[in-house]
TORKOL-4160 file (C-alpha; in steps of 0.2 Angstrom, whole numbers, padded with zeros to 4 digits, m for minus):
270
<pt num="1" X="m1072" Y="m0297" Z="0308"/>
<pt num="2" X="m1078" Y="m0308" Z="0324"/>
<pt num="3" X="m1089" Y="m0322" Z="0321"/>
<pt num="4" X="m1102" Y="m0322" Z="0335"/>
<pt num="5" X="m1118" Y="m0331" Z="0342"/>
<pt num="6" X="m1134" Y="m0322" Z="0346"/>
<pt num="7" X="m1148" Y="m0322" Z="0358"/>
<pt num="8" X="m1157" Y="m0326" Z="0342"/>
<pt num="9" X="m1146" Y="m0342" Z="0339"/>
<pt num="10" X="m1155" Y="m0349" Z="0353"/>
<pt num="11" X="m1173" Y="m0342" Z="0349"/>
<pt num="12" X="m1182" Y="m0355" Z="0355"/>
<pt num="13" X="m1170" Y="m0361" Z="0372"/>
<pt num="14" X="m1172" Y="m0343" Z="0377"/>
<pt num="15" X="m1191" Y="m0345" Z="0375"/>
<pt num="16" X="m1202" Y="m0339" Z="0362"/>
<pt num="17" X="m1221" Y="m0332" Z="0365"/>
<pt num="18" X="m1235" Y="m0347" Z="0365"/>
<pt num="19" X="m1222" Y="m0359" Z="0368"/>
<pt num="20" X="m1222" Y="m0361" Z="0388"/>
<pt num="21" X="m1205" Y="m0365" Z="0392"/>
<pt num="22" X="m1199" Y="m0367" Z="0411"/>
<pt num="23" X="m1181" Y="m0364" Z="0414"/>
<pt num="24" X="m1177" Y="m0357" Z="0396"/>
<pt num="25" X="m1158" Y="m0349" Z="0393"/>
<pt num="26" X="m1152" Y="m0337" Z="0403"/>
<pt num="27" X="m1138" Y="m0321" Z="0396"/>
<pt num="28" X="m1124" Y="m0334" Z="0409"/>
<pt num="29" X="m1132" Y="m0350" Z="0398"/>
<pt num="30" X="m1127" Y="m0339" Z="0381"/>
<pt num="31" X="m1111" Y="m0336" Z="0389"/>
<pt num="32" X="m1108" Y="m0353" Z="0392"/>
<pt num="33" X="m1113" Y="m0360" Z="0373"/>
<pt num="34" X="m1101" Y="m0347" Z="0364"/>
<pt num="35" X="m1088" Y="m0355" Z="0376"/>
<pt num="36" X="m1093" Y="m0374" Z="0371"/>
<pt num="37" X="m1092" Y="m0366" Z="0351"/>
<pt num="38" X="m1078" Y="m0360" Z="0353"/>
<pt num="39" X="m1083" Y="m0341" Z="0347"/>
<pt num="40" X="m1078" Y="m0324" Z="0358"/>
<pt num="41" X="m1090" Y="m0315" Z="0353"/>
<pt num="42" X="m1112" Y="m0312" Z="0359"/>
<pt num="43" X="m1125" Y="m0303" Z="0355"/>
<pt num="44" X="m1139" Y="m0302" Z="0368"/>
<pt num="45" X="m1155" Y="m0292" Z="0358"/>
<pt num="46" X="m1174" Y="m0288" Z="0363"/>
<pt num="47" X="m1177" Y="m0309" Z="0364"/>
<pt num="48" X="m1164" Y="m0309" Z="0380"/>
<pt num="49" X="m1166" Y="m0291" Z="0386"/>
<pt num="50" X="m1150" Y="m0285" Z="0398"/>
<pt num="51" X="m1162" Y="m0270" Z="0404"/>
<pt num="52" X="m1172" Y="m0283" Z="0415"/>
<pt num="53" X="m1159" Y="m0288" Z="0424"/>
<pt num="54" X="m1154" Y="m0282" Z="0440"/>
<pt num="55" X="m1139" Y="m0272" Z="0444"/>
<pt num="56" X="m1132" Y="m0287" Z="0451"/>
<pt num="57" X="m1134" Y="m0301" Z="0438"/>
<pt num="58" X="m1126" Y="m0287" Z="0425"/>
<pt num="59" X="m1111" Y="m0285" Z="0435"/>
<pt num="60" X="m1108" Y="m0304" Z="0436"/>
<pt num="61" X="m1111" Y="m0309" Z="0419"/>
<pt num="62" X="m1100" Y="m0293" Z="0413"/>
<pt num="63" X="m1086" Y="m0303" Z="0425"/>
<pt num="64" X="m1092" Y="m0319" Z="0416"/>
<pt num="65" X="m1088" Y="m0312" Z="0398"/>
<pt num="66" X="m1072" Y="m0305" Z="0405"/>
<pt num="67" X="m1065" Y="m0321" Z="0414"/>
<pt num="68" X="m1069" Y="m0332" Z="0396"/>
<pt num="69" X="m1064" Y="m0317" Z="0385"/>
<pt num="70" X="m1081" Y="m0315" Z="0376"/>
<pt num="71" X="m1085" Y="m0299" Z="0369"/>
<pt num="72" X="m1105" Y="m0293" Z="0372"/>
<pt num="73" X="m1114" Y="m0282" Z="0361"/>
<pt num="74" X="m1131" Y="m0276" Z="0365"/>
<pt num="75" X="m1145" Y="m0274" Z="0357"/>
<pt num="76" X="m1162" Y="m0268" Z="0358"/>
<pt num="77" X="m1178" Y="m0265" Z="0350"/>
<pt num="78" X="m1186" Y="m0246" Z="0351"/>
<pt num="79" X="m1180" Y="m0230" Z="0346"/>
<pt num="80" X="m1186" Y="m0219" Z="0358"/>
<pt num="81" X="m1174" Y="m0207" Z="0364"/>
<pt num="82" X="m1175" Y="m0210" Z="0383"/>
<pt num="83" X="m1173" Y="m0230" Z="0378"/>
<pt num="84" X="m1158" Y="m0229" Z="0368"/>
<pt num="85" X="m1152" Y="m0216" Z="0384"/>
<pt num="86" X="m1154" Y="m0234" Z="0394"/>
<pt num="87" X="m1144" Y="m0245" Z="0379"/>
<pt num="88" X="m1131" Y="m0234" Z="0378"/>
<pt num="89" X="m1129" Y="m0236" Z="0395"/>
<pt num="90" X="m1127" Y="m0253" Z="0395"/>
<pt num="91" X="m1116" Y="m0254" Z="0379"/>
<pt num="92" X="m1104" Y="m0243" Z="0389"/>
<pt num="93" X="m1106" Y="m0253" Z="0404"/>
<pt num="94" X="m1101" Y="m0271" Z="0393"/>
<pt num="95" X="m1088" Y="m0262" Z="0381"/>
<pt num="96" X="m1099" Y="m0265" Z="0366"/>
<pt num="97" X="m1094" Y="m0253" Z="0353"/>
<pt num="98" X="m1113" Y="m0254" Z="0345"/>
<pt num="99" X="m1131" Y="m0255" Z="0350"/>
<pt num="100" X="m1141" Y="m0264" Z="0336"/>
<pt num="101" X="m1159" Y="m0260" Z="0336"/>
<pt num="102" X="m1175" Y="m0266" Z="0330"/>
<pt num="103" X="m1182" Y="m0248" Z="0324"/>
<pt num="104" X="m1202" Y="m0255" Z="0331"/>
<pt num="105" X="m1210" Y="m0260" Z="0346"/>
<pt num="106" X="m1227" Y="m0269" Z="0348"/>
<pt num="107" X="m1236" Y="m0251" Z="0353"/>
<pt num="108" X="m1225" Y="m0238" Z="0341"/>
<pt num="109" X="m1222" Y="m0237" Z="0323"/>
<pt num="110" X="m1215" Y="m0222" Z="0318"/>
<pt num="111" X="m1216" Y="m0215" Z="0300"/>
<pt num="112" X="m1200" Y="m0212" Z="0291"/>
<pt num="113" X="m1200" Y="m0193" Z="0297"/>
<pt num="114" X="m1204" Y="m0198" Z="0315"/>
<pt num="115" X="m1187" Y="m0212" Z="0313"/>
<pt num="116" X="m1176" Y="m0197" Z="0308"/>
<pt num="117" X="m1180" Y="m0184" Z="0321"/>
<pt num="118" X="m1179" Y="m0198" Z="0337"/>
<pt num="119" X="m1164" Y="m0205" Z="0330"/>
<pt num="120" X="m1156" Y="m0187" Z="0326"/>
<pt num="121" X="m1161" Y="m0181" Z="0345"/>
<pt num="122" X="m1150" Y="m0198" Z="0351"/>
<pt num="123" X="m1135" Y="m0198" Z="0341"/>
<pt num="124" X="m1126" Y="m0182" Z="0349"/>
<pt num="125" X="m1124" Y="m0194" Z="0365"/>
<pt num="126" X="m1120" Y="m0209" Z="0356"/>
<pt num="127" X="m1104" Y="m0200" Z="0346"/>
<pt num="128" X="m1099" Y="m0194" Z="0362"/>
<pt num="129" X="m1097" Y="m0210" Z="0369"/>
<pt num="130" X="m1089" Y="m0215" Z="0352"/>
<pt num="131" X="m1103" Y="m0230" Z="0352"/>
<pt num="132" X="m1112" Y="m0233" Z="0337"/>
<pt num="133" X="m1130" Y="m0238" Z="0333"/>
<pt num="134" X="m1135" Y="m0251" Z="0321"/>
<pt num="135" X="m1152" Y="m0251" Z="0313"/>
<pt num="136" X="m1158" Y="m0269" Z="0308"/>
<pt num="137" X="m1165" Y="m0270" Z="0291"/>
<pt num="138" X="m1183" Y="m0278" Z="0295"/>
<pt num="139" X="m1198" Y="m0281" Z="0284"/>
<pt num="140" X="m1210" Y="m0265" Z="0287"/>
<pt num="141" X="m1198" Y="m0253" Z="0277"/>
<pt num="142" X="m1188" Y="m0256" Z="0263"/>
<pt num="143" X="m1170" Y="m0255" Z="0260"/>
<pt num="144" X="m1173" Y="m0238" Z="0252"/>
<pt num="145" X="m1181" Y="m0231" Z="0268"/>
<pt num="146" X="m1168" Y="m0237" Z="0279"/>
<pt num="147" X="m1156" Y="m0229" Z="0267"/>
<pt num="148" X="m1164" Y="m0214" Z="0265"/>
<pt num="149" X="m1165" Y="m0215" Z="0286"/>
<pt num="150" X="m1146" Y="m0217" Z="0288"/>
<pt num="151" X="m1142" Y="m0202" Z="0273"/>
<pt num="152" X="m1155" Y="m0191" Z="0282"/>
<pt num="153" X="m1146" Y="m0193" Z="0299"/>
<pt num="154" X="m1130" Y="m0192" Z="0292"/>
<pt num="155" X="m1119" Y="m0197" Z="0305"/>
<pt num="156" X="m1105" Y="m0207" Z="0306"/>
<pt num="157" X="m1110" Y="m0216" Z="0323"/>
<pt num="158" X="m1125" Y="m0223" Z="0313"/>
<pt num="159" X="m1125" Y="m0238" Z="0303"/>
<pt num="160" X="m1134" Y="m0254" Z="0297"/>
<pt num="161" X="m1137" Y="m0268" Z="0305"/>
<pt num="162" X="m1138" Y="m0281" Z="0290"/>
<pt num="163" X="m1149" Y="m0295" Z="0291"/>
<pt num="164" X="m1149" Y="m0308" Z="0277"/>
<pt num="165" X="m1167" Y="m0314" Z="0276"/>
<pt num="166" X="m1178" Y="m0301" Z="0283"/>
<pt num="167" X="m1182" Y="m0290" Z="0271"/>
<pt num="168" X="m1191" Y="m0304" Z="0264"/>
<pt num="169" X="m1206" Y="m0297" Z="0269"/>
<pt num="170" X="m1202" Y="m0279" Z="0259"/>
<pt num="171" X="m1201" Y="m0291" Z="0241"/>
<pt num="172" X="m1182" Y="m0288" Z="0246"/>
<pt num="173" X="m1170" Y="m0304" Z="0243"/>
<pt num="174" X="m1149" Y="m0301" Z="0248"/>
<pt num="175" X="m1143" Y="m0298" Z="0233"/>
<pt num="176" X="m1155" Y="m0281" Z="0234"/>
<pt num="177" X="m1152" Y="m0280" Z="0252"/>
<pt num="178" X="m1134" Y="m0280" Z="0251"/>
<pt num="179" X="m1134" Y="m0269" Z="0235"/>
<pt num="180" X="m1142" Y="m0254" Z="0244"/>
<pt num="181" X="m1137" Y="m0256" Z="0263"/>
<pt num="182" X="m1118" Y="m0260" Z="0261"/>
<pt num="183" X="m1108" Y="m0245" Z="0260"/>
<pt num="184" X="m1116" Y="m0244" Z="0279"/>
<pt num="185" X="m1117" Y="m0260" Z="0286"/>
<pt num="186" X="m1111" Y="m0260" Z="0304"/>
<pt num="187" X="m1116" Y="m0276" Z="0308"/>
<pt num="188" X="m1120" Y="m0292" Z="0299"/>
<pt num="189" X="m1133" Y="m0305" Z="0303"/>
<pt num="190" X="m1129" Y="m0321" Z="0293"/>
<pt num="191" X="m1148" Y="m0331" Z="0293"/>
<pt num="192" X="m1146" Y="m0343" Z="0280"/>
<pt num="193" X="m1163" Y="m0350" Z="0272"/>
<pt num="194" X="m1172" Y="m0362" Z="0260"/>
<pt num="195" X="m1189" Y="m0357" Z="0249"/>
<pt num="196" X="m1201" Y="m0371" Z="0246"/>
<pt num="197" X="m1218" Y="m0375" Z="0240"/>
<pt num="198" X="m1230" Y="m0378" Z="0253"/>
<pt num="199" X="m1238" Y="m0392" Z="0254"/>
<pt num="200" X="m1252" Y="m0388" Z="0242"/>
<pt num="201" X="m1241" Y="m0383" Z="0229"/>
<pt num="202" X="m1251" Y="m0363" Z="0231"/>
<pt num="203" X="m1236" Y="m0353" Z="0239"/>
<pt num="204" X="m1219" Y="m0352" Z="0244"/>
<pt num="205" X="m1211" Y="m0354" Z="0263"/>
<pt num="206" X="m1198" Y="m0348" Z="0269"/>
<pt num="207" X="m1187" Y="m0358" Z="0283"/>
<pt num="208" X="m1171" Y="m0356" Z="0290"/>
<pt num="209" X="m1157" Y="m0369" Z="0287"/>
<pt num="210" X="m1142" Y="m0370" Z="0297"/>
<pt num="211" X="m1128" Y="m0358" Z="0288"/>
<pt num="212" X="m1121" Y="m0365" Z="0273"/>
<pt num="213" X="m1134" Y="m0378" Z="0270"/>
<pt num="214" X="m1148" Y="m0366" Z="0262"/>
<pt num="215" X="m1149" Y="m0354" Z="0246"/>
<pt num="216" X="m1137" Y="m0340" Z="0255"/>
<pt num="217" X="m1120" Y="m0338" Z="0246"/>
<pt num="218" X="m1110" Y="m0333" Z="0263"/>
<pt num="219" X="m1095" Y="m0333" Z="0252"/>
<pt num="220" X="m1104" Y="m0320" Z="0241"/>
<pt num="221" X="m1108" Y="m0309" Z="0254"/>
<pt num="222" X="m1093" Y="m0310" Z="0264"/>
<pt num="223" X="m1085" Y="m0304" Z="0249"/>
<pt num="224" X="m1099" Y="m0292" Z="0241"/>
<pt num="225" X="m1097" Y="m0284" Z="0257"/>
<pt num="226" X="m1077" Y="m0283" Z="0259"/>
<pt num="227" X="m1076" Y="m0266" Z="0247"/>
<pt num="228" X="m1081" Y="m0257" Z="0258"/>
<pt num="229" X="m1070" Y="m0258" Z="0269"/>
<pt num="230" X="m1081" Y="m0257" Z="0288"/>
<pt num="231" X="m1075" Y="m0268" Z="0301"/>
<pt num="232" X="m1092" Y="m0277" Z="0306"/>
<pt num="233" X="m1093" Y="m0292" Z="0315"/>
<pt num="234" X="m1103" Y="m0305" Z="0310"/>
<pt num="235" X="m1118" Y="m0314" Z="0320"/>
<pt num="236" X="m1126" Y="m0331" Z="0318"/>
<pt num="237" X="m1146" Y="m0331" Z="0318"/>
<pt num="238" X="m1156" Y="m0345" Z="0314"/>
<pt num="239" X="m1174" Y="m0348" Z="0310"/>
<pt num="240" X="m1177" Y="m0365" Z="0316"/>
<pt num="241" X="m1194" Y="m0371" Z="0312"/>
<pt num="242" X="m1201" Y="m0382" Z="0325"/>
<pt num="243" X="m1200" Y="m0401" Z="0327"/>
<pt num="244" X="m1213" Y="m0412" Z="0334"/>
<pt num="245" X="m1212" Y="m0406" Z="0351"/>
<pt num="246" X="m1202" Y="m0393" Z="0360"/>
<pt num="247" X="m1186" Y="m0401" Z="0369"/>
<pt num="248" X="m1183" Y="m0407" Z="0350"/>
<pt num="249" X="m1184" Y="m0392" Z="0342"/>
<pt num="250" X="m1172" Y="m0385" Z="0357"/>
<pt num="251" X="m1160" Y="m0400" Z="0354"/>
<pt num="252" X="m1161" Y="m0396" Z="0334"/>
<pt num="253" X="m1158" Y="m0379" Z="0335"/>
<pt num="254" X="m1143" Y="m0382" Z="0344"/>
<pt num="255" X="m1138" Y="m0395" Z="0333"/>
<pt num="256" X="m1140" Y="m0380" Z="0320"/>
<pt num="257" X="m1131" Y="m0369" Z="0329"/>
<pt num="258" X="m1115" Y="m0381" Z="0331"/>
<pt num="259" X="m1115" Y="m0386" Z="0312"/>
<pt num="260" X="m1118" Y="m0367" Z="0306"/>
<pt num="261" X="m1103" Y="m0360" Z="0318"/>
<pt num="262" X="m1088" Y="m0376" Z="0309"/>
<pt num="263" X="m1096" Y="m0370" Z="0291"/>
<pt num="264" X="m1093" Y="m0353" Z="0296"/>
<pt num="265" X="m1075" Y="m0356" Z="0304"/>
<pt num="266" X="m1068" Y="m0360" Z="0286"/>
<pt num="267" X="m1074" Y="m0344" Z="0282"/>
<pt num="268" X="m1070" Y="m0331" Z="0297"/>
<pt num="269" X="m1057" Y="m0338" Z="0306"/>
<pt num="270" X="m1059" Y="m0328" Z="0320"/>
């Protein structure tokens, strides 16, 4: 197991909708932050997207990752078979031995049944490139359906991309999460959290926290996930609410990012 950074680390320097932000992070400025953490591993998803960039800016920041021995992993969002045909692509291209992917897009939401025949139409190229593809849990299925996705697919170049906190949004807490979607998780997203009462005491929020510092047991599910013997690297996310104005929010999420990565050295050494 590699402990790695994400494009979703650094959510809002990269820039997040209805947020202007000029100048935001770029896939080099990623580079450059695991380098100043100290970690050798990142995770560019659907927030950073390598598709956009030019043939050009690929080639140099694969040369980048290669001069500072940093490991890429792509990842996406959208299943369509012609799409992940792109991923692929570009998971070959940066020697990442997965593509995680966000299973919707803002204009398609397959049913369970559609999920299954795209990803089934996909995999045959994926196993030939001995690259696998790991789905991430999110909030409009339940860990049952992504289950039920990854045993109807039956293939061993499919897997789970586990996230900590966003089944949430499926009545889903860890414990269920990594209960069900263990045995074949291929990927980890550790997103460590607090729950509060709003402010007028009717309801429940849910923030981030920097890792270690909310109501996740990372100890707990480093070793509820150990039986099963994958080797999955693990990538920090963070939910950073907003502070009073945006360059603070930037400068706290960075400040998260560097306190979650030392609590999370004690605990994956690598």
């Amino acid at each position: 197991m590699k402990l790695g950074i994400s494009s979703y680390t650094y959510t809002w320097a990269i820039g997040v909708s209805g947020y202007p932000l000029e100048n935001g992070l770029t896939a080099q400025g990623l580079l450059e932050q695991a380098a100043a953490l100290g970690v050798s591993l990142v995770q560019i998803a659907d927030n950073l997207p390598l598709d956009s960039l030019p043939a050009r800016e690929q080639a140099e920041l694969a040369e980048t990752a290669s001069e500072r021995n940093i490991q890429i992993e792509v990842g996406t969002r959208g299943i369509q078979p012609a799409h992940l045909a792109v991923y692929l692509d570009l998971a070959q291209r940066f020697r990442s031995s997965i593509v995680r992917v966000v299973i919707d897009t803002a204009d398609h939401h397959p049913d369970i049944p559609e999920v299954i025949s795209l990803l089934r139409e996909s995999l045959p190229a994926f196993q030939q490139a001995q690259v696998s593809l790991a789905i991430e849990n999110h909030d409009r299925f339940s860990v049952r359906d992504f289950r039920s996705i990854v045993e109807a697919v039956d293939s061993p170049y499919l897997g789970i991309c586990l996230d900590t906190v966003n089944s949430f949004g499926a009545l889903e807490g860890p414990e269920v999460v990594v209960e069900s979607l263990g045995p074949w998780t291929i990927n980890l997203h550790i997103k460590d959290f607090m729950i509060r009462r709003a402010d007028h005491m009717m309801g429940f929020v849910i923030e981030g926290t920097p890792a270690g510092q909310g109501r996740l047991d990372v100890t707990w599910l480093l070793e509820s996930l150990t039986p099963y013997g994958r080797d999955f690297n693990a990538i920090l996310e963070l939910w950073t609410p907003p502070a009073a104005d945006l360059p603070s929010t930037i400068e706290r999420e960075a400040r998260w990012a560097a306190e979650s990565i030392a609590y999370l050295r004690g605990l994956i050494p690598q």
